[in-house]
VEXDREN-2710 file (C-alpha; in Angstrom, 1 decimal):
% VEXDREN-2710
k/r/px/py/pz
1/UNK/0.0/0.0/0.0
2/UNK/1.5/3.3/-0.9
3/UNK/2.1/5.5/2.1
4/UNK/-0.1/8.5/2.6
5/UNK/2.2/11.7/2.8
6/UNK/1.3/14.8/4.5
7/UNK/3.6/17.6/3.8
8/UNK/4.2/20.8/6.5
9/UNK/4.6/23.2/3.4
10/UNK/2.0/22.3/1.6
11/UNK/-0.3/22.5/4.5
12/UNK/1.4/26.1/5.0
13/UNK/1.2/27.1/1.1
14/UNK/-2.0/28.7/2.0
15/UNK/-1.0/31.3/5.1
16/UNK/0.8/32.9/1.6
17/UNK/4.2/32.9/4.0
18/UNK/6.7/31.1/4.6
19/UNK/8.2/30.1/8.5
20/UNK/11.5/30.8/9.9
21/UNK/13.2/28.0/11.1
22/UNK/16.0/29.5/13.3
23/UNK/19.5/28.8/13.5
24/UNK/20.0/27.1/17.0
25/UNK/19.6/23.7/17.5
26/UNK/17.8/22.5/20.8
27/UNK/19.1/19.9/22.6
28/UNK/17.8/16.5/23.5
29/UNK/16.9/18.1/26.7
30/UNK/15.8/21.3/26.0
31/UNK/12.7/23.2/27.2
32/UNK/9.7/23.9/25.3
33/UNK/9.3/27.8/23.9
34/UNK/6.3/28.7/25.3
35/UNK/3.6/30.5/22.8
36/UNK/0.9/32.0/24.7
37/UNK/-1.7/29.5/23.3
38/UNK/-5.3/31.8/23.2
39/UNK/-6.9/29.3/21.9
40/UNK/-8.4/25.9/23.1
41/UNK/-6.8/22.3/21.1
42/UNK/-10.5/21.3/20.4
43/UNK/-10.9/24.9/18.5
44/UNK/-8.5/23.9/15.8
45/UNK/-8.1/20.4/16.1
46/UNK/-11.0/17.9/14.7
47/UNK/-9.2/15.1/16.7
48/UNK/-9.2/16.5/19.4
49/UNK/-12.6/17.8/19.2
50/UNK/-14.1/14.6/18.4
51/UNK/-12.6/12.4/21.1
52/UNK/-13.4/12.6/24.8
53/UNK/-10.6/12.6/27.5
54/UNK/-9.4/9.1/27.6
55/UNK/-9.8/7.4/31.5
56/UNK/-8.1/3.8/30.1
57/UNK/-4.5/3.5/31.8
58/UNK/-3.7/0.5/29.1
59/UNK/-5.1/2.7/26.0
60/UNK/-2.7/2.9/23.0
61/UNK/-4.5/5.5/21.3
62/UNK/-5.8/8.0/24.2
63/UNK/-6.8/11.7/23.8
64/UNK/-6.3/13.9/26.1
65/UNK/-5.3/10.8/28.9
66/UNK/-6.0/11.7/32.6
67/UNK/-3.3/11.6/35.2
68/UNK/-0.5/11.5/32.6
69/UNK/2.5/13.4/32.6
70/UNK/6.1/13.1/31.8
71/UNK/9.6/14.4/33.4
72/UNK/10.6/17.7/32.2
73/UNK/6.8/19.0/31.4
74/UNK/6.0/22.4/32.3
75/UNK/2.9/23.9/34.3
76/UNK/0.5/24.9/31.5
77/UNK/2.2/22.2/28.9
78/UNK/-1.3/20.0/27.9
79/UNK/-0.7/16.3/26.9
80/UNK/-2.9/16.3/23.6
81/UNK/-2.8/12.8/22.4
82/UNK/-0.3/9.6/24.5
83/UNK/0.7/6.9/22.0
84/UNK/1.7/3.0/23.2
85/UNK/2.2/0.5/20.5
86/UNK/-0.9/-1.6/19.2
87/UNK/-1.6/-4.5/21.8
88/UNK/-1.2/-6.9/19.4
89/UNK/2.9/-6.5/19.0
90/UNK/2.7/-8.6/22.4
91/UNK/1.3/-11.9/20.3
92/UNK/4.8/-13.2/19.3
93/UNK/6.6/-12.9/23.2
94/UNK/3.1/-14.6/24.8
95/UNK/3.7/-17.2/22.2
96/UNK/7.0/-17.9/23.3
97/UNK/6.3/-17.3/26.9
98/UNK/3.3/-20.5/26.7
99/UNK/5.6/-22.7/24.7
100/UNK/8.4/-21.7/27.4
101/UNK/5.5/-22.7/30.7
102/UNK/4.4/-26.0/28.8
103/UNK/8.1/-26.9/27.8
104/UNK/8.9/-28.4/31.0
105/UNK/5.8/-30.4/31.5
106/UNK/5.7/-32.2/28.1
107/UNK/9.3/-32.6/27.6
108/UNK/10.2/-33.2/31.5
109/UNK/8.4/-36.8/32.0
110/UNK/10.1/-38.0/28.9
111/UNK/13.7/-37.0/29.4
112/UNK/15.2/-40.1/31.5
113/UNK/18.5/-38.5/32.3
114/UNK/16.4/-35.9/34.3
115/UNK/14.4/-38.5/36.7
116/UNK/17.7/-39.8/37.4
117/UNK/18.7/-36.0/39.4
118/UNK/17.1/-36.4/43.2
119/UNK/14.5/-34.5/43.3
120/UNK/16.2/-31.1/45.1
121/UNK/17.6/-30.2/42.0
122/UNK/15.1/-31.5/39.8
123/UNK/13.0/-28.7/42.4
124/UNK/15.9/-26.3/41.8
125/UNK/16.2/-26.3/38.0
126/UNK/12.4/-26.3/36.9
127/UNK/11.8/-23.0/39.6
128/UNK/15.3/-21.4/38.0
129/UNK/13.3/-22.0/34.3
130/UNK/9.7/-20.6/35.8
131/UNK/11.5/-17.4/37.6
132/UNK/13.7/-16.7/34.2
133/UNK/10.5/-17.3/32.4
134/UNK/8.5/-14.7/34.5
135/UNK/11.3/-12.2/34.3
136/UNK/11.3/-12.6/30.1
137/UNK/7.2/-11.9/30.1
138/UNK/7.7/-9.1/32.6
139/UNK/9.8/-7.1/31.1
140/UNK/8.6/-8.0/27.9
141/UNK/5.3/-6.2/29.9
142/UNK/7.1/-3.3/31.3
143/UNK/8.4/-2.4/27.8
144/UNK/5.4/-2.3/26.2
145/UNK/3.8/-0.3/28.9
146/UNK/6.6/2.2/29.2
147/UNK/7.6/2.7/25.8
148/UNK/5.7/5.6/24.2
149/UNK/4.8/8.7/22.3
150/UNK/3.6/11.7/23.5
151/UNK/2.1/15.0/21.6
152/UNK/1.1/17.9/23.7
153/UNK/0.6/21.8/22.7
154/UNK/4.1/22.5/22.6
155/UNK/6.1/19.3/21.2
156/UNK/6.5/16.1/20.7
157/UNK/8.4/13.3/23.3
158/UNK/9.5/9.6/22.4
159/UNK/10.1/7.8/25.3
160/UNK/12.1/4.5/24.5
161/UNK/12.6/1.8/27.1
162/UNK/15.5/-0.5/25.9
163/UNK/15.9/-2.3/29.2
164/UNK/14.8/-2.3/33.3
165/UNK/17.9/0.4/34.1
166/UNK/18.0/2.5/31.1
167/UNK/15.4/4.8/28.9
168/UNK/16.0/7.3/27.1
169/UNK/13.9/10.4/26.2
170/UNK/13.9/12.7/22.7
171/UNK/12.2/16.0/22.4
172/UNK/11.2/17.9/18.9
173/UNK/9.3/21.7/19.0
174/UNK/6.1/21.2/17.1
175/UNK/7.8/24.6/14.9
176/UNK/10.6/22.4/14.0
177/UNK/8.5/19.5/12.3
178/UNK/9.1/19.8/8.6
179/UNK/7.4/16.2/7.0
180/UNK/5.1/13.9/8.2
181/UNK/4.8/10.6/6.6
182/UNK/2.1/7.9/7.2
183/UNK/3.2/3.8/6.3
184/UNK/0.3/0.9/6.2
185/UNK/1.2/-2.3/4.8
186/UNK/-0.2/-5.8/5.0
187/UNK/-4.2/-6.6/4.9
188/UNK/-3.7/-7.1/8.8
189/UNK/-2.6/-3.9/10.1
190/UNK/-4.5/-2.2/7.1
191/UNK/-8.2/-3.7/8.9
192/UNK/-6.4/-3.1/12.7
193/UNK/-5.8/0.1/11.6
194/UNK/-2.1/-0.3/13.0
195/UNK/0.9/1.5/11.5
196/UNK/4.1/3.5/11.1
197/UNK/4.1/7.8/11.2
198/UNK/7.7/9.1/10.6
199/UNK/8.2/12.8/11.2
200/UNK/11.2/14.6/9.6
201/UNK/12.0/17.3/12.1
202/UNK/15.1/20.0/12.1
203/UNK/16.2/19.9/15.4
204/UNK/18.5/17.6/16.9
205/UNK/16.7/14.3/16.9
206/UNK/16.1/14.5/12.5
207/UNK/13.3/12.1/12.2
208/UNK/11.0/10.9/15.2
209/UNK/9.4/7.5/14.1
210/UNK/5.9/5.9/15.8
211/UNK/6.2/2.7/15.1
212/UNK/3.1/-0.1/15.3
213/UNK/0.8/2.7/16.5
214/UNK/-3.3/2.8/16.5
215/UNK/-5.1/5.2/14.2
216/UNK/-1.8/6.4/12.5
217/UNK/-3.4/8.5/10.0
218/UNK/-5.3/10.7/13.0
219/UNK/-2.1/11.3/14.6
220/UNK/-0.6/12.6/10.9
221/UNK/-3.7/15.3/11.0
222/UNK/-2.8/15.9/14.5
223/UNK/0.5/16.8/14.2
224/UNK/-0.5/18.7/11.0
225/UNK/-3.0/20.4/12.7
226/UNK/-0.7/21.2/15.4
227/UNK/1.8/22.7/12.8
228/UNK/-0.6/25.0/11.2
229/UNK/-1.9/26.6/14.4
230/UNK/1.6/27.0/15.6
231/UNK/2.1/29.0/12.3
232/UNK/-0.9/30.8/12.8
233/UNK/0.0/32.0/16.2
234/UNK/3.5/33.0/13.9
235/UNK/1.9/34.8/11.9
236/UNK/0.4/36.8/14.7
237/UNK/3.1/37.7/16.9
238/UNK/2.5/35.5/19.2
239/UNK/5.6/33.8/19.5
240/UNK/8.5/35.7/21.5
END
């Protein structure tokens, strides 16, 4: 399926101007530039004026979600839209996670060697496959949870969980997205509605990508939405 394209200048061809992107470079860690924001998200945003305040904690698609926040989010920063990964990416690791509980069971009473251990260590190596088995579906768990996406008023955040002790966090201005790009392939994710948004951005991070995410064509208006009313409020000064 060919991916659905939305571009930033064509959605800006119409203001009849063109944005200045300036010359520094924000870091990973840098601080949103506030714009004094006049007017409410649902005013110019159909997604956000069509879907209620999301309440579900295990949503991967949830507007405006209650109770969420992230490190480094200022006072009057709104979360707009929080993105997880579509459930069904956990299929192939509860596969193996069965297969790795019924393993022992099936296998076990048919190994002779293994009836010939006393039955301490038979105890000790059958808990020692359980526990490593538990550990591989709970972080398997955590990740899923933790790893996310996150668009408020002011930018984006990609939150990446590569292991237990270490995550690491990317920030983009919504000013500094230049392309946003939509990807759908296979029959499966095309009637799950599941797939790939990759946003071309000029600050330090150069492309932000959402990968296995619900709804990804809403997000791609979001963020274009986003981008126009930022140059809107451009336009009118209202950026210092």
């Amino acid at each position: 399926m060919s991916p659905e394209i939305f571009n930033a200048k064509t959605a800006r061809a119409g203001t009849h101007s063109q944005k200045k992107i300036g010359t520094s470079i924000p870091t990973q860690h840098s601080q949103p530039q506030h714009s004094h924001h006049h007017r409410r998200a649902e005013d110019y945003s159909t997604i956000i004026a069509s879907n209620p305040p999301s309440t579900n904690s295990l949503a991967s698609f949830a507007v405006r979600p209650v109770g969420v926040t992230f490190d480094s989010q200022e006072p009057d920063e709104e979360v707009l839209l929080f993105l997880r990964q579509h459930i069904s990416v956990n299929i192939p690791w509860l596969i193996a996670a069965t297969l790795m509980i019924i393993t022992p069971l099936i296998l076990l009473p048919l190994f002779s060697p293994f009836k010939s251990i006393p039955w301490n260590f038979q105890f000790v190596l059958v808990l020692s496959w359980y526990l490593l088995t538990a550990g591989f579906a709970i972080e398997k768990i955590l990740m899923w949870l933790f790893n996310s996406f996150i668009i408020t008023d002011e930018r984006m955040v990609d939150i990446d969980l590569y292991s237990l002790i270490f995550k690491e966090t990317n920030y983009a201005q919504l000013d500094k997205i230049q392309d946003v790009t939509v990807k759908t392939g296979g029959a499966l994710n095309s009637l799950l509605d599941i797939g790939d948004v990759f946003v071309q951005t000029a600050s330090e991070v150069p492309e932000f990508v959402f990968d296995n995410i619900y709804h990804p064509t809403k997000v791609a208006k979001l963020l274009n939405e986003l981008m126009i009313e930022e140059h809107r409020e451009e336009l009118e000064g209202r950026i210092q």
